[in-house]
PyMOL commands that place a pseudoatom at each C-alpha (Angstrom):
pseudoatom trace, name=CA, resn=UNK, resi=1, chain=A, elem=C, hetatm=0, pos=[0.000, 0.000, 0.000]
pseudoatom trace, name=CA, resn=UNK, resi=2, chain=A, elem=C, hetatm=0, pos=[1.753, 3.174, -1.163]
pseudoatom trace, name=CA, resn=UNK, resi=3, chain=A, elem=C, hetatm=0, pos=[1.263, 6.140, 1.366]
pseudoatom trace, name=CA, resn=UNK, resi=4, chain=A, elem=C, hetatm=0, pos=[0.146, 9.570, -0.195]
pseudoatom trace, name=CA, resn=UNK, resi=5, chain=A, elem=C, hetatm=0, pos=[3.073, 12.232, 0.345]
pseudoatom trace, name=CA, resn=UNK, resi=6, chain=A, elem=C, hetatm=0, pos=[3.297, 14.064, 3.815]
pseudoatom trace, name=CA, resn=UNK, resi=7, chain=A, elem=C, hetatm=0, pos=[5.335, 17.242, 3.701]
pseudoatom trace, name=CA, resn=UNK, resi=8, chain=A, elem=C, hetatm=0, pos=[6.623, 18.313, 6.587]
pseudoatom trace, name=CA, resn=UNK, resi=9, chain=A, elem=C, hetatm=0, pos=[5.100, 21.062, 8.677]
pseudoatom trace, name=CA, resn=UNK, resi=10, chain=A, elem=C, hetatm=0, pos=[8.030, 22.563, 9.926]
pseudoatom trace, name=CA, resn=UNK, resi=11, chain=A, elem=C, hetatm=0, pos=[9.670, 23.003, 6.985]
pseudoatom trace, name=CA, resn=UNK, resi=12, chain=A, elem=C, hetatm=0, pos=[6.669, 23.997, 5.120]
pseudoatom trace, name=CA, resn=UNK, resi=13, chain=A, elem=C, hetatm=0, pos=[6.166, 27.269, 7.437]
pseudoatom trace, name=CA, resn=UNK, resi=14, chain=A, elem=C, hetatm=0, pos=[9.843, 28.156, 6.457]
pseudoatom trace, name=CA, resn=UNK, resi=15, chain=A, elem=C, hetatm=0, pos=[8.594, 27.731, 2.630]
pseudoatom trace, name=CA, resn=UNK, resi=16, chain=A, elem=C, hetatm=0, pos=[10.908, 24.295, 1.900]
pseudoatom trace, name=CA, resn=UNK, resi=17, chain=A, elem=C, hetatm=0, pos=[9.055, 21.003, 0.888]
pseudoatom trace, name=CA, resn=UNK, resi=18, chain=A, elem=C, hetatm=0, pos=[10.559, 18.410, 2.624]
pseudoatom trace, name=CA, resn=UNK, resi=19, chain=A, elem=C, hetatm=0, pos=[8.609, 14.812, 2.947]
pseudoatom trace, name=CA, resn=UNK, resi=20, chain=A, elem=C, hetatm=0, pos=[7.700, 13.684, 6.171]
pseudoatom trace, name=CA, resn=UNK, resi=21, chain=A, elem=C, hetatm=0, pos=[9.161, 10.206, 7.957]
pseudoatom trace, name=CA, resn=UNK, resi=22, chain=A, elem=C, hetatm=0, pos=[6.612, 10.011, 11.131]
pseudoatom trace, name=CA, resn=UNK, resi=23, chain=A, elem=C, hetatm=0, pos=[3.629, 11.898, 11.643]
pseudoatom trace, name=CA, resn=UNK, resi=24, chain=A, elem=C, hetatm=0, pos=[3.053, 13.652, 15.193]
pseudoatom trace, name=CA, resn=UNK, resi=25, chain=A, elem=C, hetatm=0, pos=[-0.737, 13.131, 16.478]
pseudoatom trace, name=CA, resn=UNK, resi=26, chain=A, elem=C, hetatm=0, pos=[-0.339, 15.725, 18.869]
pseudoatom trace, name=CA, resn=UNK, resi=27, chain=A, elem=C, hetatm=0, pos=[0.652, 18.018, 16.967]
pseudoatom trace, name=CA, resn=UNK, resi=28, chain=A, elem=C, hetatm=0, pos=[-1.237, 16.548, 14.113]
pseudoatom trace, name=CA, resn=UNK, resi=29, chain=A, elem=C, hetatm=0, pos=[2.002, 16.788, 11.253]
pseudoatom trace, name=CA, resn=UNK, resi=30, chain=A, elem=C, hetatm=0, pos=[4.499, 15.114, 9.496]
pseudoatom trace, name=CA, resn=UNK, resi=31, chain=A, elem=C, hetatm=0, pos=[7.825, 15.996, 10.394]
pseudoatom trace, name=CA, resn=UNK, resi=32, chain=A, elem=C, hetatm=0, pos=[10.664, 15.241, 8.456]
pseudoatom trace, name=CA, resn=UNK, resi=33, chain=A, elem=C, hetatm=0, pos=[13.926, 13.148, 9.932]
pseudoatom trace, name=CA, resn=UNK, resi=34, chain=A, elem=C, hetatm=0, pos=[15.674, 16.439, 11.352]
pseudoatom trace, name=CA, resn=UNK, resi=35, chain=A, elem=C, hetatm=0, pos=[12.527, 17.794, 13.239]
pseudoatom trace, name=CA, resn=UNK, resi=36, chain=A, elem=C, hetatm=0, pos=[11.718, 14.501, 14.047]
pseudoatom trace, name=CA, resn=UNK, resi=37, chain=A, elem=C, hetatm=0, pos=[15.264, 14.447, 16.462]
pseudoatom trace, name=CA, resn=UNK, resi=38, chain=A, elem=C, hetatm=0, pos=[14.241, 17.696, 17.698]
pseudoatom trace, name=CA, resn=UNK, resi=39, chain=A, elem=C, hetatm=0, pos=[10.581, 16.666, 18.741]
pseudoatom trace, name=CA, resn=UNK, resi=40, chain=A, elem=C, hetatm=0, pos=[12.096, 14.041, 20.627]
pseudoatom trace, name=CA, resn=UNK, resi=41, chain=A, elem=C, hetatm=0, pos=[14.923, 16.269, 22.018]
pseudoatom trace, name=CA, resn=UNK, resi=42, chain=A, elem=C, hetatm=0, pos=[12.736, 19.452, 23.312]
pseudoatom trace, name=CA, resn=UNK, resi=43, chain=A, elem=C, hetatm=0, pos=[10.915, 18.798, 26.406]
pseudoatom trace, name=CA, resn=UNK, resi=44, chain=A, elem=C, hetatm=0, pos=[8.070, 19.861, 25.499]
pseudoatom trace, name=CA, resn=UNK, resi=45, chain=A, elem=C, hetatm=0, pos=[6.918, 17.264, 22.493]
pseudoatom trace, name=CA, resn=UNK, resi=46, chain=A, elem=C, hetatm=0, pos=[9.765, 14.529, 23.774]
pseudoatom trace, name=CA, resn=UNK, resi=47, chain=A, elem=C, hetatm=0, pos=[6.716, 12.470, 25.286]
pseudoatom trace, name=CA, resn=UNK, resi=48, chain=A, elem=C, hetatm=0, pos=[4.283, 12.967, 22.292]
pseudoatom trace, name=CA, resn=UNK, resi=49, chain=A, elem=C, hetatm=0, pos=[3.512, 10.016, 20.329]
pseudoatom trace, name=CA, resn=UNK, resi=50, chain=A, elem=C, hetatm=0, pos=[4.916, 9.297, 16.894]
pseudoatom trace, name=CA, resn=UNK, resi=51, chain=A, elem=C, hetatm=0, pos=[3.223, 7.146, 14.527]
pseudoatom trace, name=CA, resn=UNK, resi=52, chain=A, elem=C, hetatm=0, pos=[4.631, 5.600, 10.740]
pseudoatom trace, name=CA, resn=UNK, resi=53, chain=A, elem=C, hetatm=0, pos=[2.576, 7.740, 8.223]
pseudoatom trace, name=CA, resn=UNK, resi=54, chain=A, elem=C, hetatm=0, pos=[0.745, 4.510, 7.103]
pseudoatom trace, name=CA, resn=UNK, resi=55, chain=A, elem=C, hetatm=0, pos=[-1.155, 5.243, 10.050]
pseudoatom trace, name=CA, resn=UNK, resi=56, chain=A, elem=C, hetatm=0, pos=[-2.361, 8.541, 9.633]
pseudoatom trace, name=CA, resn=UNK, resi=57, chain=A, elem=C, hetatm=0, pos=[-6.110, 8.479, 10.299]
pseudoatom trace, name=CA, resn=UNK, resi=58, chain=A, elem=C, hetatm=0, pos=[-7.841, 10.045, 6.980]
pseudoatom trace, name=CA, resn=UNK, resi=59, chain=A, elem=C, hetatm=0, pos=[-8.218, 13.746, 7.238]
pseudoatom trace, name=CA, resn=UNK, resi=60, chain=A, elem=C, hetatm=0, pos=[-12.447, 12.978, 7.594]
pseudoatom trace, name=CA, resn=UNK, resi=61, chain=A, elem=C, hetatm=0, pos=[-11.641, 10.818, 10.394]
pseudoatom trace, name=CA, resn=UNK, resi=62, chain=A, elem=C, hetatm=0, pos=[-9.484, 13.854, 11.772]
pseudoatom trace, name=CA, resn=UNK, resi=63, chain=A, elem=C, hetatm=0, pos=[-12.272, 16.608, 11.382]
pseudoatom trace, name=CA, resn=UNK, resi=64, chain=A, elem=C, hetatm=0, pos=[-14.764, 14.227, 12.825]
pseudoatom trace, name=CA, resn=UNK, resi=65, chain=A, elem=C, hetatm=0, pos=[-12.763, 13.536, 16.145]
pseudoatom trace, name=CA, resn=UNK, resi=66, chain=A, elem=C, hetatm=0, pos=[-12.190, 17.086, 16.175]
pseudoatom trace, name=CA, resn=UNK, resi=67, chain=A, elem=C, hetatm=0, pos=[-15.793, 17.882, 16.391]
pseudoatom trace, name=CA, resn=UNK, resi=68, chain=A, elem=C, hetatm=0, pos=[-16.990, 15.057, 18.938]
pseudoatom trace, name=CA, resn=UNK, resi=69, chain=A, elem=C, hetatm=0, pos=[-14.157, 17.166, 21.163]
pseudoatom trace, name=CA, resn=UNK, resi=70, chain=A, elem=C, hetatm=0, pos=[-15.071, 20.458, 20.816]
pseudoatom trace, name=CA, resn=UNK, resi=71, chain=A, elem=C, hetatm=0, pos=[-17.009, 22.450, 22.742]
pseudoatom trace, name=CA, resn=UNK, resi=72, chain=A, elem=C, hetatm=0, pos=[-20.453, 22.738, 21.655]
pseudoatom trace, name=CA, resn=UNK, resi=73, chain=A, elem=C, hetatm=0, pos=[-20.711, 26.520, 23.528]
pseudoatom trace, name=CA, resn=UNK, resi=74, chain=A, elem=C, hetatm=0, pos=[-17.014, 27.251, 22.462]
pseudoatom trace, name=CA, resn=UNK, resi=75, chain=A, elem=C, hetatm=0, pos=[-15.815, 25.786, 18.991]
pseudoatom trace, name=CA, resn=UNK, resi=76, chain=A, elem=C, hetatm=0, pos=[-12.064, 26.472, 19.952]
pseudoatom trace, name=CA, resn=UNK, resi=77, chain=A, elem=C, hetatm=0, pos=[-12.257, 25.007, 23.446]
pseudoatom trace, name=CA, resn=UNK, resi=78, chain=A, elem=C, hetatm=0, pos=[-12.115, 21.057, 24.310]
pseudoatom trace, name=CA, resn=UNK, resi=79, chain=A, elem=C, hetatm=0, pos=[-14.178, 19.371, 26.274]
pseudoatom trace, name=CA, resn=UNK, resi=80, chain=A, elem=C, hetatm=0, pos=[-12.451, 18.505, 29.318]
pseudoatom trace, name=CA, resn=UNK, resi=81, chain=A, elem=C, hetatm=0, pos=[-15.426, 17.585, 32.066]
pseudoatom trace, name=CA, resn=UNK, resi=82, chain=A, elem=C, hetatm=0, pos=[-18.014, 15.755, 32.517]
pseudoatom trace, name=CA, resn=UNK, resi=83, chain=A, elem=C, hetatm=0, pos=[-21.057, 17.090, 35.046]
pseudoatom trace, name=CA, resn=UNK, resi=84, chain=A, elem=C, hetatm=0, pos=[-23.213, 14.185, 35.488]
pseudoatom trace, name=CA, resn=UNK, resi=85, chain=A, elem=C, hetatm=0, pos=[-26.036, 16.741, 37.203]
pseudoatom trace, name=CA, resn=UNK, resi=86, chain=A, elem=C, hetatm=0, pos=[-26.641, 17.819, 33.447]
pseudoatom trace, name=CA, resn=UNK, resi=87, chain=A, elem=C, hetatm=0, pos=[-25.219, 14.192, 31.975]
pseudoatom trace, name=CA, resn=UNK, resi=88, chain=A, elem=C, hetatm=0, pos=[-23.324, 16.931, 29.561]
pseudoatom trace, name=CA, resn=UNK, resi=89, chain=A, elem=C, hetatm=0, pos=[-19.076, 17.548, 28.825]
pseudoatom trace, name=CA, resn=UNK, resi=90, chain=A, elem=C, hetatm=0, pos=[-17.798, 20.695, 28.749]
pseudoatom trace, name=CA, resn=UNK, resi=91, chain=A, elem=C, hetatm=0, pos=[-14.492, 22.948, 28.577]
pseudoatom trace, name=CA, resn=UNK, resi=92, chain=A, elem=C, hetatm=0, pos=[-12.724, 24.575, 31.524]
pseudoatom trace, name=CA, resn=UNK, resi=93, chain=A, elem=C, hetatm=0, pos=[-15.179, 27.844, 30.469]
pseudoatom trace, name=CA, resn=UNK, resi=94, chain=A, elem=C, hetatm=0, pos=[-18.778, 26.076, 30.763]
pseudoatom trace, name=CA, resn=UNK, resi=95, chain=A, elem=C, hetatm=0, pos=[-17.414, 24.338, 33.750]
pseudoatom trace, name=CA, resn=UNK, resi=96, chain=A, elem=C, hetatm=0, pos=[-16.435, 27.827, 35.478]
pseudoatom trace, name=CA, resn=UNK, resi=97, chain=A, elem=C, hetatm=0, pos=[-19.475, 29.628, 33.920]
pseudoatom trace, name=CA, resn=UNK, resi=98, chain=A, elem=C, hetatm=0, pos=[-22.516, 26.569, 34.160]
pseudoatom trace, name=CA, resn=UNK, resi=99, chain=A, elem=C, hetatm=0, pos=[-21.359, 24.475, 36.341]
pseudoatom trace, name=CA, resn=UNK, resi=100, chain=A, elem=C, hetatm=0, pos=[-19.728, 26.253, 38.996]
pseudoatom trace, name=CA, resn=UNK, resi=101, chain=A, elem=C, hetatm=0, pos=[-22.693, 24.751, 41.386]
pseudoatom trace, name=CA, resn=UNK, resi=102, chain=A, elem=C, hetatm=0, pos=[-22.835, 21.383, 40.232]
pseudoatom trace, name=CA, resn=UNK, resi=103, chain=A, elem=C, hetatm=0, pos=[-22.373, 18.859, 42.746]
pseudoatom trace, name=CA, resn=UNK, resi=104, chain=A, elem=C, hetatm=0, pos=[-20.302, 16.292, 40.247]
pseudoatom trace, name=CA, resn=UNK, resi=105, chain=A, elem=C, hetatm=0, pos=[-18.283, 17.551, 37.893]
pseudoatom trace, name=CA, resn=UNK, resi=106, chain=A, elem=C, hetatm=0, pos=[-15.679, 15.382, 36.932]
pseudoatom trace, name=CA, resn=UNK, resi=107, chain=A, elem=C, hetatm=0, pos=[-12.295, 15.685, 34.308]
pseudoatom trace, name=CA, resn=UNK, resi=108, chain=A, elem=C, hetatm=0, pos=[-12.976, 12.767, 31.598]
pseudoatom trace, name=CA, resn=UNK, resi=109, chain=A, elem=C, hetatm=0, pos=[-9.715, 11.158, 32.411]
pseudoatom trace, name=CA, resn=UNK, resi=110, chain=A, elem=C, hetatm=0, pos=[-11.266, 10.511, 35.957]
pseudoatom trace, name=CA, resn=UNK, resi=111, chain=A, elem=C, hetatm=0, pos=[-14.069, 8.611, 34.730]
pseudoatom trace, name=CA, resn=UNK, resi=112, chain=A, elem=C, hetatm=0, pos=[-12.137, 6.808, 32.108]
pseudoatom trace, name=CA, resn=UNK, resi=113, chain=A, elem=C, hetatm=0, pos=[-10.124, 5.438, 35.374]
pseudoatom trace, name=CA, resn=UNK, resi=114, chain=A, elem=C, hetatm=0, pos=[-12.849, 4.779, 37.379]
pseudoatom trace, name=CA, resn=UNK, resi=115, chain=A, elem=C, hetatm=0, pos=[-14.543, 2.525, 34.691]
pseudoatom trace, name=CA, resn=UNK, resi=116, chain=A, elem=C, hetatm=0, pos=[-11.676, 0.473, 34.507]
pseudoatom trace, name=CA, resn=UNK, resi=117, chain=A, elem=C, hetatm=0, pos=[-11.478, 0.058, 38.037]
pseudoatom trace, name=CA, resn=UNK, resi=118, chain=A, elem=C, hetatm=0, pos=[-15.116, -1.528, 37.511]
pseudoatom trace, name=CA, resn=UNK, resi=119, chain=A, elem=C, hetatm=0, pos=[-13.780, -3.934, 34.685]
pseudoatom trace, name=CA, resn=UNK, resi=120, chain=A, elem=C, hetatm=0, pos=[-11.527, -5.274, 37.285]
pseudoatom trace, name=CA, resn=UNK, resi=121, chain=A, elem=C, hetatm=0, pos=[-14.616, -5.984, 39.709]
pseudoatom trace, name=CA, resn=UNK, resi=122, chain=A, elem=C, hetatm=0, pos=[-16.624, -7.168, 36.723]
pseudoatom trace, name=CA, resn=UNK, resi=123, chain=A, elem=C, hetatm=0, pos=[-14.264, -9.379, 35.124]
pseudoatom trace, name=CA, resn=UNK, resi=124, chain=A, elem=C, hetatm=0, pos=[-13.822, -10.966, 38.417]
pseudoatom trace, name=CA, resn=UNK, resi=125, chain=A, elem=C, hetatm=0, pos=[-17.695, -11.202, 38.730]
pseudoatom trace, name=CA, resn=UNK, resi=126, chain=A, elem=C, hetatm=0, pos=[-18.058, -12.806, 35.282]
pseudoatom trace, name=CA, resn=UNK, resi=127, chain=A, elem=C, hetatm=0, pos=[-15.280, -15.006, 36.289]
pseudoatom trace, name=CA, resn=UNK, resi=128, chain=A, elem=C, hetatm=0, pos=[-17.140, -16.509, 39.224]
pseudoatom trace, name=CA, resn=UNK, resi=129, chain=A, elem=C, hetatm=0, pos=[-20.335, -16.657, 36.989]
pseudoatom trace, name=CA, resn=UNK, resi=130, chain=A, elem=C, hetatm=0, pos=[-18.674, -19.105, 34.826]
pseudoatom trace, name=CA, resn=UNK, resi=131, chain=A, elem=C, hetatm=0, pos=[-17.012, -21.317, 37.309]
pseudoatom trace, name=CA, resn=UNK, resi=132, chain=A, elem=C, hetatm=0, pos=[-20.398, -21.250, 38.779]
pseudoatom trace, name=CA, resn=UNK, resi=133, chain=A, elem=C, hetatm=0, pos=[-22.030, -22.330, 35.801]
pseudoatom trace, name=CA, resn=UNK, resi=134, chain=A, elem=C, hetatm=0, pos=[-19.251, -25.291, 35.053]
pseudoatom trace, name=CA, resn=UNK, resi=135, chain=A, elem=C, hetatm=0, pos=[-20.199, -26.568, 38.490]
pseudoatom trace, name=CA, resn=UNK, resi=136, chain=A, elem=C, hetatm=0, pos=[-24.262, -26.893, 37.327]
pseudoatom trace, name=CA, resn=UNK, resi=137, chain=A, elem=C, hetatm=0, pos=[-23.556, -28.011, 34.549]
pseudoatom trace, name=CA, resn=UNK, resi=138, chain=A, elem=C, hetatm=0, pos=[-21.476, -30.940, 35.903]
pseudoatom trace, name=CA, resn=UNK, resi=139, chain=A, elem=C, hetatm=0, pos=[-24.222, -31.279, 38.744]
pseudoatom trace, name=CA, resn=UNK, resi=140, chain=A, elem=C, hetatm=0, pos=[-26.797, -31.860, 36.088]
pseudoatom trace, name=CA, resn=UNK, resi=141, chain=A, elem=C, hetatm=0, pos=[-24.555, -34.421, 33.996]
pseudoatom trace, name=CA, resn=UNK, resi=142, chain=A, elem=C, hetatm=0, pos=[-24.658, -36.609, 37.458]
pseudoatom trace, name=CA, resn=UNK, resi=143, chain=A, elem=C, hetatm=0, pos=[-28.088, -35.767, 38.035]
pseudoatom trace, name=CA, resn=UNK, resi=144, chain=A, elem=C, hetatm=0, pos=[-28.623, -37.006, 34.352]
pseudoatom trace, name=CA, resn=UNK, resi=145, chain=A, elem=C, hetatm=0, pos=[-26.492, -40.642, 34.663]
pseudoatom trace, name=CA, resn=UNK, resi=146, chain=A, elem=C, hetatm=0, pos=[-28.245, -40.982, 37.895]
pseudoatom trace, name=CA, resn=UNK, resi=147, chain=A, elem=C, hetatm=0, pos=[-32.021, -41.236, 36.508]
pseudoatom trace, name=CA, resn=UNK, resi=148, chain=A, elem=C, hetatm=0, pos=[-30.275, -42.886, 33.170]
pseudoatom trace, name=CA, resn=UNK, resi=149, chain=A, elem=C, hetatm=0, pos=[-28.943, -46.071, 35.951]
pseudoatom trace, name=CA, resn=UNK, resi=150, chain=A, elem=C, hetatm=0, pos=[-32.559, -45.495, 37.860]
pseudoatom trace, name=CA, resn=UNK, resi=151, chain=A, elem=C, hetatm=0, pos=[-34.527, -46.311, 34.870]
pseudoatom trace, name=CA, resn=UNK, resi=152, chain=A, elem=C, hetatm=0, pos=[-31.825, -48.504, 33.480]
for i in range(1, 152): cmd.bond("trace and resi %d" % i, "trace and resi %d" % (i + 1))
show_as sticks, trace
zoom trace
C-alpha cells in the first residue's frame, strides 16, 4: 500500500518542501527526519507520540474527532469535564461559567479510570459466573447418569 506524500510542517512554514518520515498526532504533522530528532529532544513534544505515516487516520476521520471534542458553547475550546447533574461535557469555560454549582463535575480522564477500576470488579464477577455455571452443569450431567442407571 503506497502512502500519499506528507510534507513536513516545519519546513513547510519556512517555505521548503521536505517529505515527512513520522507523523506527530499531537501536533497533528508530518515531520521530516531532522525535526523529528528535535521533537524528541525538546521537552516539550519529547513524550508525544509518533506514529509511521501509514497510520495517519484520513483527514475525515481527523475533522470528525475534532468535532466530537469540541465544545459545543465554544468551537475552539475542548471538552475537558463531565457534570453528570446535566449528563453533559464541557471545557474549563462552561465548567467555570454553568457548572460552577454542580455537585459532580468530573475531568474525563477521571471517569475513564474509574470505569476500569469496575472492569476489574466485573471481570472478576463474570469469572465466578462461569465457574459457577461449570459446576451446574457438571451437577446436572450426574443428576442425568443418575435417573439414566434409575430407569436402566
Amino acid at each position: 500500500m503506497s502512502v500519499k506524500q506528507y510534507l513536513c510542517g516545519p519546513c513547510s512554514e519556512e517555505k521548503t518542501e521536505i517529505e515527512g518520515v513520522v507523523y506527530c498526532r499531537e501536533c497533528d504533522e508530518s515531520l521530516c527526519g531532522q525535526f523529528k530528532r528535535e521533537h524528541a529532544r525538546i521537552k516539550v513534544s519529547k513524550n508525544h507520540k509518533l506514529c509511521d505515516l501509514a497510520d495517519v487516520p484520513p483527514q475525515e476521520k481527523k475533522e470528525l474527532l475534532k468535532s466530537l471534542i469540541a465544545c459545543p458553547n465554544h468551537e475552539k475550546e475542548k471538552v475537558v469535564y463531565l457534570c453528570k447533574d446535566h449528563e453533559t461535557t464541557c471545557c474549563n469555560k462552561c465548567a467555570m461559567a454553568d457548572h460552577r454549582k454542580c455537585e459532580e463535575v468530573k475531568v474525563l480522564s477521571d471517569f475513564l479510570n474509574d470505569i476500569n477500576v469496575d472492569c476489574t470488579g466485573l471481570k472478576t464477577l463474570l469469572h465466578d459466573l462461569q465457574q459457577q455455571g461449570e459446576r451446574l452443569l457438571e451437577h446436572e450431567r450426574k443428576h442425568e447418569e443418575l435417573v439414566f442407571e434409575i430407569e436402566s
